[in-house]
C-alpha positions as CSV (number, residue, x, y, z in Angstrom):
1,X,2.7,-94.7,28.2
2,X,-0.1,-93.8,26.0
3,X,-2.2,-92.2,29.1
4,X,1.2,-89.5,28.9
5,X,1.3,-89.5,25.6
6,X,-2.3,-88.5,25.5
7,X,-1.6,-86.0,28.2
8,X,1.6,-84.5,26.5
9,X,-0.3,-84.1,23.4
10,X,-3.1,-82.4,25.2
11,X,-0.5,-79.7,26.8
12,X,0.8,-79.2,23.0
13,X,-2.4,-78.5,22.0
14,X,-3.1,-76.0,25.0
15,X,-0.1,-73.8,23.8
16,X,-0.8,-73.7,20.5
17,X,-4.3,-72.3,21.1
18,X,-3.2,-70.1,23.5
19,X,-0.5,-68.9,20.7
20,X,-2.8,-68.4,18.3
21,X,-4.9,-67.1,20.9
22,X,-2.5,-64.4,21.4
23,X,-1.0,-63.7,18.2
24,X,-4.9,-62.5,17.2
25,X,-4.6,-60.2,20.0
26,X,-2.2,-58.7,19.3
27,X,-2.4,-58.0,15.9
28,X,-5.4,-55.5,15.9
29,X,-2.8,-53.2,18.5
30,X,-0.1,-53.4,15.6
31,X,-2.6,-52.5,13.2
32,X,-3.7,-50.0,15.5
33,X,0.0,-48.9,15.4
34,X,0.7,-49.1,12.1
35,X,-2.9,-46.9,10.8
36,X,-2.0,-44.1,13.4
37,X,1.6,-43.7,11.7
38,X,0.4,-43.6,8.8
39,X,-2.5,-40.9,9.4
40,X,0.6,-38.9,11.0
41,X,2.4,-38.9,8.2
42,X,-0.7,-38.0,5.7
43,X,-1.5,-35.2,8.1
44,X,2.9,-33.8,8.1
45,X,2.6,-34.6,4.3
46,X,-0.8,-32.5,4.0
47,X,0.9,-30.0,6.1
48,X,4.4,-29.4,4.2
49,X,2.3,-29.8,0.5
50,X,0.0,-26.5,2.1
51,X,3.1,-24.8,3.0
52,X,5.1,-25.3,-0.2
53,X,2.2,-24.5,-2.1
54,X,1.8,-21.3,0.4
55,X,5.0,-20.4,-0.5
56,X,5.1,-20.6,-4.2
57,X,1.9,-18.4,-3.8
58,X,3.8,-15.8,-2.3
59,X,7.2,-16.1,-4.3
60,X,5.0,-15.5,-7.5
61,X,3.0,-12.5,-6.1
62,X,6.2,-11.0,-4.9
63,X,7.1,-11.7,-8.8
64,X,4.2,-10.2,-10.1
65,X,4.9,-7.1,-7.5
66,X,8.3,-6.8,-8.6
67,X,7.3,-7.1,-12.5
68,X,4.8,-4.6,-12.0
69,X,7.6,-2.2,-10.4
70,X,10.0,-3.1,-13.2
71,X,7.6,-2.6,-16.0
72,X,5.8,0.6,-14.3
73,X,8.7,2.0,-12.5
74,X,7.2,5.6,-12.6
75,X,3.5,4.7,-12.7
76,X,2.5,4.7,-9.0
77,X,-0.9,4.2,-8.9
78,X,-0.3,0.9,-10.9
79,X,2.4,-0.4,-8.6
80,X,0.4,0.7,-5.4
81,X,-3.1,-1.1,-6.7
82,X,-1.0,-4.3,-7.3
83,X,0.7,-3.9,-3.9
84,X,-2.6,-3.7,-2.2
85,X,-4.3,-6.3,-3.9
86,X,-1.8,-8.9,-3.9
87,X,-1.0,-7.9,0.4
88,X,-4.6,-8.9,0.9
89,X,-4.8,-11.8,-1.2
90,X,-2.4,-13.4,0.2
91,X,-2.8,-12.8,3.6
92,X,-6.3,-13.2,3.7
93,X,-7.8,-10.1,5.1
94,X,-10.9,-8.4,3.9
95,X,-9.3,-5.0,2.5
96,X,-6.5,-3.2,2.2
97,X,-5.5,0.3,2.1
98,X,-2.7,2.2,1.8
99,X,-1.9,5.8,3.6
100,X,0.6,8.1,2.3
101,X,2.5,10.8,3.9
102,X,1.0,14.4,3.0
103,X,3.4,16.9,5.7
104,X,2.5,16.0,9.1
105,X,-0.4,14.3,8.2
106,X,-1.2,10.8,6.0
107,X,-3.9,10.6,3.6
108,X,-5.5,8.0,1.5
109,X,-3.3,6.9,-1.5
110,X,-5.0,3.2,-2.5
111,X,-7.6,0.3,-1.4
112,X,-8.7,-3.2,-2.5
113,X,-11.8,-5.3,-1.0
114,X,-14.7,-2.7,-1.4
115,X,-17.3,-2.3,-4.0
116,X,-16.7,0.7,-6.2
117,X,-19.7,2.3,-4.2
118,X,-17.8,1.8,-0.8
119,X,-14.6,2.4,-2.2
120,X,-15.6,5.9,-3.0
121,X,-17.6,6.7,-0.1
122,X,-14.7,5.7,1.5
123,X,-12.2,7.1,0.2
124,X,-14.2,10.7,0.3
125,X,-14.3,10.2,4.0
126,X,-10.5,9.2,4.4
127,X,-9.5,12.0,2.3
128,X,-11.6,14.4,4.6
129,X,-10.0,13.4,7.6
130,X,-6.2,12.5,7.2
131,X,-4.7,10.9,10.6
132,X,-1.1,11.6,12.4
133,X,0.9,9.1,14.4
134,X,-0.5,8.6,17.5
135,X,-2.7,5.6,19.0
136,X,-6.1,5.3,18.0
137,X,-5.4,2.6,15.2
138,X,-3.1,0.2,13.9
139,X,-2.0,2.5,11.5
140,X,-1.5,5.4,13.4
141,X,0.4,3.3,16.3
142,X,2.6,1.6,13.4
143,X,3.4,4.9,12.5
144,X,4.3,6.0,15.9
145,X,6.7,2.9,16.7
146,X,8.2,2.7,13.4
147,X,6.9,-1.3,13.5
148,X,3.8,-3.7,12.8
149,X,1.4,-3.1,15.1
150,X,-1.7,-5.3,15.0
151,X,-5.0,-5.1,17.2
152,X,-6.7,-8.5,17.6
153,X,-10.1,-6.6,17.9
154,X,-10.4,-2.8,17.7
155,X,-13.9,-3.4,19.6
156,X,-12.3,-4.6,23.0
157,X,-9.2,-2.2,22.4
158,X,-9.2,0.5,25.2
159,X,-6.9,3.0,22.5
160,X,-8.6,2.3,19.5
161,X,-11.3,5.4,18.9
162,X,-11.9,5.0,14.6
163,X,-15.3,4.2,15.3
164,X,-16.8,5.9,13.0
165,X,-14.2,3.9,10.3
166,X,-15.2,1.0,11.7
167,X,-18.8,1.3,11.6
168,X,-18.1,1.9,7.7
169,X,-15.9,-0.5,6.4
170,X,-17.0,-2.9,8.6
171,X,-13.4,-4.6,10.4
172,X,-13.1,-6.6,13.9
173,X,-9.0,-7.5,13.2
174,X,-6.6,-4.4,11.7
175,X,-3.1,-4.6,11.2
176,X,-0.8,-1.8,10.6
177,X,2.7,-1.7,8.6
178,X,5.1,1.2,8.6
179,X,6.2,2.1,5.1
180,X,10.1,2.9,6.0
181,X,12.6,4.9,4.4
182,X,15.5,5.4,5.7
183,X,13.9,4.4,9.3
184,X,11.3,7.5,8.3
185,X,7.6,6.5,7.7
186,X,6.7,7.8,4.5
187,X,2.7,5.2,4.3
188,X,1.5,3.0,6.3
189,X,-0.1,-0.2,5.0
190,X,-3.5,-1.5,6.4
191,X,-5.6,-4.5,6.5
192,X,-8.6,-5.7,7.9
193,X,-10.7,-8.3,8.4
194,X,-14.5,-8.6,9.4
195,X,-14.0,-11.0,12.1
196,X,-11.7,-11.1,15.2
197,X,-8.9,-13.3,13.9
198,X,-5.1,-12.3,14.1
199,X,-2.4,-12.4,11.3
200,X,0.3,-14.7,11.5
201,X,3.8,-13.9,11.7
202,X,4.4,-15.5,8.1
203,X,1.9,-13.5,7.0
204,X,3.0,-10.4,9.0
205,X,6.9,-11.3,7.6
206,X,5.1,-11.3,3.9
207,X,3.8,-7.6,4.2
208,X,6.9,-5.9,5.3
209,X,8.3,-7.5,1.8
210,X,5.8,-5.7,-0.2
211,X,6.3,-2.6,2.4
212,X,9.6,-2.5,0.7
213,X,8.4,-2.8,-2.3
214,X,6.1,0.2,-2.0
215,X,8.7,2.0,-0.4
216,X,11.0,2.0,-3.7
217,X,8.1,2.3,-5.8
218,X,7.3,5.6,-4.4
219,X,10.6,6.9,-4.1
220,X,11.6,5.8,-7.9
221,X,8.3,8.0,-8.6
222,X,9.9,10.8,-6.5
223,X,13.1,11.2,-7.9
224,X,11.2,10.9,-11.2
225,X,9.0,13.9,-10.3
226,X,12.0,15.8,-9.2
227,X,14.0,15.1,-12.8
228,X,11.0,16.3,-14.4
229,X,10.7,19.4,-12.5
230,X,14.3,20.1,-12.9
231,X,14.3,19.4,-17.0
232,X,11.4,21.4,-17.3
233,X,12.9,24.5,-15.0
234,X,16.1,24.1,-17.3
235,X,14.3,23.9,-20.7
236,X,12.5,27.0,-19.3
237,X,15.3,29.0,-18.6
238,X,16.9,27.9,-21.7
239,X,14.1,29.4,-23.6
240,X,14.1,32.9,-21.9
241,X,17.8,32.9,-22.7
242,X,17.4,32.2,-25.8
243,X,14.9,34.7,-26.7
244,X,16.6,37.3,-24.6
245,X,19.5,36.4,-26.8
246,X,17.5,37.1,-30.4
247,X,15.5,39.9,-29.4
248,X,18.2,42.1,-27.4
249,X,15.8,45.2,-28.0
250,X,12.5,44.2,-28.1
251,X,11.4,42.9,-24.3
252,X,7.7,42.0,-25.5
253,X,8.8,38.5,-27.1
254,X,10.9,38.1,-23.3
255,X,8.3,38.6,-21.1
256,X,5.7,36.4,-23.6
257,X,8.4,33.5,-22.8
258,X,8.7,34.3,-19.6
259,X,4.9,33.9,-19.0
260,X,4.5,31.1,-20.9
261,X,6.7,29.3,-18.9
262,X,6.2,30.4,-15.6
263,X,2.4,29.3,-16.2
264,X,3.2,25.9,-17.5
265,X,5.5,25.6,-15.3
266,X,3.3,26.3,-12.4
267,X,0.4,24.1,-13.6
268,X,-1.6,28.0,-13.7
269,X,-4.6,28.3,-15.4
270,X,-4.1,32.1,-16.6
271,X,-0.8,34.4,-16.3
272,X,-0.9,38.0,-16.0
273,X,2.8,40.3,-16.2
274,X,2.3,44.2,-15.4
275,X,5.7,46.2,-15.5
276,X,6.3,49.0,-13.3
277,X,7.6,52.2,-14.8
278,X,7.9,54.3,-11.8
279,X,4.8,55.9,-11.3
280,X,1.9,52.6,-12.4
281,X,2.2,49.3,-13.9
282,X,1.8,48.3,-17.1
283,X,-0.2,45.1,-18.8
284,X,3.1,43.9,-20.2
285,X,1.9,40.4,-21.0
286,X,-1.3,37.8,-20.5
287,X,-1.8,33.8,-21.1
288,X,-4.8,32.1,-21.1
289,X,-7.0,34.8,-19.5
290,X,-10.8,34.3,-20.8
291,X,-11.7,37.1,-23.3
292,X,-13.6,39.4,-20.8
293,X,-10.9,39.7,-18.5
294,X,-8.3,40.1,-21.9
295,X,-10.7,42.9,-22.4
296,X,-11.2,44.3,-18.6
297,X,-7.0,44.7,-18.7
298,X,-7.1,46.5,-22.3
299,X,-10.1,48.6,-21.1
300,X,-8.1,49.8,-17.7
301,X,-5.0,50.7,-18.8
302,X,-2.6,51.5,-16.3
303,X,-2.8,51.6,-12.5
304,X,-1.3,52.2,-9.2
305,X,-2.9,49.2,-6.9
306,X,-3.9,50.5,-3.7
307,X,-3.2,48.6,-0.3
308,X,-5.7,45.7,0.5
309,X,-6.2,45.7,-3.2
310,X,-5.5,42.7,-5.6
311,X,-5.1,44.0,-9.6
């Protein structure tokens, strides 16, 4: 009895080593378990607390856009400086530039990145040599499509022939983005960066915001200019009227307004009226002509011009 006893006992004993046994194997896998899950979920918690923050970044540039616009409505140059800095900020590129429409052609309007020495040696050269839709660039192929249009690396780019802007400013990546009204480009947005790496779609999503943005800013600065213009042209004609009105036989105080405002009006440095009488013309009226040609005019009198002739 005792020898199966002893036996029995020895069998217990056998299990509960070889329980213990395995419990301690397995527990390192659970830990094993248990430390990957939780690295997971630090590494989704990481990657939601760098989006968030991503996106407050960009809702309070968009802010700082949209104050800008609100406080500036009708200074352009102020909107268009914050709209280039903050595109590049925030979407990490290099520089920035912004192309506006001159006719058929675009022309440099605004840039961000350079050193005040490369910003104007820059911006001489763009201004020399505006661009057109077409497809040697990002911008010019934006343009074209009416879209974003990126190129991963303008040096392996078969298209891409801005050399010459390359070599200067020094860019790998470029990214075009129309500047739409209306489905018409009227800019084109740029960025760069020195090295062959892409823009995201988030980031791509971001610029056509402040696309729009520049879009209204420029055509709130339009419709400005064209009040102006139109007040100014009024008040003008007002004027004439007016001293038409309290000098109904004396013409000399009617063509001095008339001059007056037709230089101002005109952004003229000088104004010269001659009347004809028939046979010559007549100095009828001058403003802001330098006293040697006030006294040339006196001195000459009246004259017929002759053909091929300026007066």
């Amino acid at each position: 009895m005792r020898q199966r006893s002893r036996a029995g006992g020895e069998r217990a004993k056998s299990q509960r080593r070889k329980t213990t046994t395995s419990r301690r194997h397995r527990a390192p896998k659970t830990a094993r378990i248990n430390n990957s899950s939780k690295v997971s979920q630090e590494s989704e918690i990481a990657r939601l607390t760098r989006e968030l923050n991503e996106g407050r970044e960009q809702q309070a540039a968009t802010a700082d856009v949209l104050k800008v616009i609100s406080r500036s409505a009708f200074d352009l140059p102020t909107v268009v400086d914050t709209l280039v800095e903050s595109a590049a900020r925030l979407c990490e590129a290099d520089h920035a530039w912004l192309f506006r429409r001159d006719g058929e052609v675009y022309r440099w309007a605004a840039s961000y990145g350079h050193s005040k020495e490369e910003r104007d040696r820059l911006k001489q050269y763009l201004l020399t040599l505006p661009f057109s839709p077409g497809r040697r660039s990002a911008s010019a192929r934006s343009l074209l499509e009416g879209r974003p249009v990126q190129i991963a690396d303008v040096v392996a780019d078969p298209d891409f022939d801005r050399h010459d802007l390359q070599r200067i400013a020094g860019f790998r990546t470029t990214l075009g983005i129309p500047l739409l009204r209306e489905g018409v480009p009227i800019g084109v947005l740029t960025l760069t960066r020195s090295q062959p790496r892409i823009f995201t779609d988030k980031q791509i999503q971001l610029l056509i915001t402040f696309a729009d943005q520049a879009v209204i800013a420029i055509e709130n600065a339009r419709l400005l200019s064209e009040l102006r213009e139109s007040l100014e042209q009024q008040t003008a004609t007002a004027d004439v009227l007016r001293v038409i009105s309290s000098s109904p036989s004396d013409l000399q105080p009617v063509f001095n307004a008339m001059l007056e405002n037709a230089t101002r009006l005109c952004e003229a440095k000088f104004g010269v009226l001659f009347r004809f009488d028939g046979k010559a013309f007549h100095l009828a009226a001058q403003v802001g002509t330098t006293p040697e040609y006030a006294e040339f005019l006196e001195r000459r009198g009246p004259f017929q011009p002759r053909a091929g002739r300026s007066t």
